[in-house]
C-alpha positions in Angstrom: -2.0 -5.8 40.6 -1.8 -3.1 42.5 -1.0 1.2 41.9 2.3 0.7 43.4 3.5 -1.9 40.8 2.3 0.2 38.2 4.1 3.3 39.3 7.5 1.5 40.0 7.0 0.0 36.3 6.2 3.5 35.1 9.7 5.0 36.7 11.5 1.7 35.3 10.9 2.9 32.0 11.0 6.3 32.1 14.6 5.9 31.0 13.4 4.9 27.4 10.9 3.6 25.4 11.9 0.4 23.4 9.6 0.3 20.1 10.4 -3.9 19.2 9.0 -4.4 15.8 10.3 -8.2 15.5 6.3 -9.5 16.2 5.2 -7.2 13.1 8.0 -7.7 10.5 6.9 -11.7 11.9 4.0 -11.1 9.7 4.9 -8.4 7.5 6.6 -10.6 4.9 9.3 -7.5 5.1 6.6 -5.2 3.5 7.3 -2.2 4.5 4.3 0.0 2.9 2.1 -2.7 5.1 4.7 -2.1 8.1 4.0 1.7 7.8 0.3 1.4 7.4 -0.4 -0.5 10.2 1.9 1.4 12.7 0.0 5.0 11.3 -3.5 3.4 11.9 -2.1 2.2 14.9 -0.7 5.4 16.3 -4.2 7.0 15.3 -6.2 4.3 17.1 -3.9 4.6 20.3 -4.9 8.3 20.4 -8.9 7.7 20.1 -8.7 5.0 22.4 -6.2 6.8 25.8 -9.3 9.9 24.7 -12.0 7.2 25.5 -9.7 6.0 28.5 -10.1 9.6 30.3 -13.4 9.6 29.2 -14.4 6.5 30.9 -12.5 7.6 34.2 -14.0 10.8 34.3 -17.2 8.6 34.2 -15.6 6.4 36.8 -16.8 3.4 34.2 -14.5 0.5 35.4 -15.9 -1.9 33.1 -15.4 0.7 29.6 -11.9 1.2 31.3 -11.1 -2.5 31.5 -12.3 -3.0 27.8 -10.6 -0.2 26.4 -7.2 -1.3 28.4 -7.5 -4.7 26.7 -7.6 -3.2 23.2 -5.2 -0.9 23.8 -2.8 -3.5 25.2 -3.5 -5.3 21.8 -2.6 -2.8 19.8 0.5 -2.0 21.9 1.7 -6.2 21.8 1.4 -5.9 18.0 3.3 -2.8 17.4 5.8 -3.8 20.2 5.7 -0.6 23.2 6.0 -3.6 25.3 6.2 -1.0 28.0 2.7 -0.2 27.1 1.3 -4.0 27.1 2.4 -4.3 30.7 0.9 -1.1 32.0 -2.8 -1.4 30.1 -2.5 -5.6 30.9 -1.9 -4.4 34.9 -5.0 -1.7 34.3 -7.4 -4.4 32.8 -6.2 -7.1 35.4 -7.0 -4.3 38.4 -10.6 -3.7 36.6 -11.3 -6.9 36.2 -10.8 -7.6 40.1 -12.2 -4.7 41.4 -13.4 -2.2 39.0 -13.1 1.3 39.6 -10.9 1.9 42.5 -9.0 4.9 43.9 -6.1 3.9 42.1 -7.6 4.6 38.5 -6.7 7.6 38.2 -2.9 7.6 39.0 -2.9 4.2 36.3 -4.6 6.5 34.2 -1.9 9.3 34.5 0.7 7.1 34.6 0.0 5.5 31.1 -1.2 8.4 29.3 2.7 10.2 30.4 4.0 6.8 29.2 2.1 7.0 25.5 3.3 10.6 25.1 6.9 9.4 25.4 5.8 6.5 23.2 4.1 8.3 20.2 7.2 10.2 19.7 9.3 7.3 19.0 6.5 6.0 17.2 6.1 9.1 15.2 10.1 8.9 14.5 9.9 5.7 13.3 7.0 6.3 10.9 8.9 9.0 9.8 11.6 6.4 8.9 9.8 4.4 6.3 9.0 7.7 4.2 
């Protein structure tokens, strides 16, 4: 997949972030003290991990890149920034092809500027449940 994909999907959704919590309350038995939990340890592992993503491309470490993409794009399928999935799923598919490229960077930016808009709404919607 290449940067220009990943841009044009980055401009789709910079109209709005969709938070879809339909795969969580799948599993969630409609608990919503479990529901909270898991989206606050998710929000705080989201943050760690995009800090060890510019780590790893200031390090231009393809492979770290590629395996911190794939856990970030779990955590983003199970919270439901679907958004997100697509853009770290596109990052780990371009690292897994060719590794550090030229293009790292601007994926890089472009998903990090996505995650701010999607922590807010994440944060709102923690703020929901208390």
């Amino acid at each position: 997949m290449n940067s220009d994909l990943l841009v044009n999907e980055t401009e789709k959704s910079n109209e709005d972030v969709i938070i879809d919590l339909s795969y969580l309350k799948s599993f969630s038995n409609d608990d919503k003290e479990f529901e909270e939990d898991l989206l606050k340890s998710s929000l705080t592992d989201v943050e760690q991990k995009m800090e060890e993503l510019q780590k790893s491309v200031l390090l231009k470490d393809g492979r770290k890149i590629m395996q911190t993409a794939h856990s970030l794009k779990s955590v983003s399928a199970i919270i439901g920034i679907n958004v997100l999935y697509e853009q770290f799923k596109a990052i780990e598919i371009s690292h897994l092809e060719k590794g550090y490229s030229s293009d790292t960077e601007l994926q890089i930016s472009n998903v990090s500027a996505l995650w701010q808009r999607a922590k807010i709404k994440l944060e709102a919607l923690i703020a929901e449940y208390s």
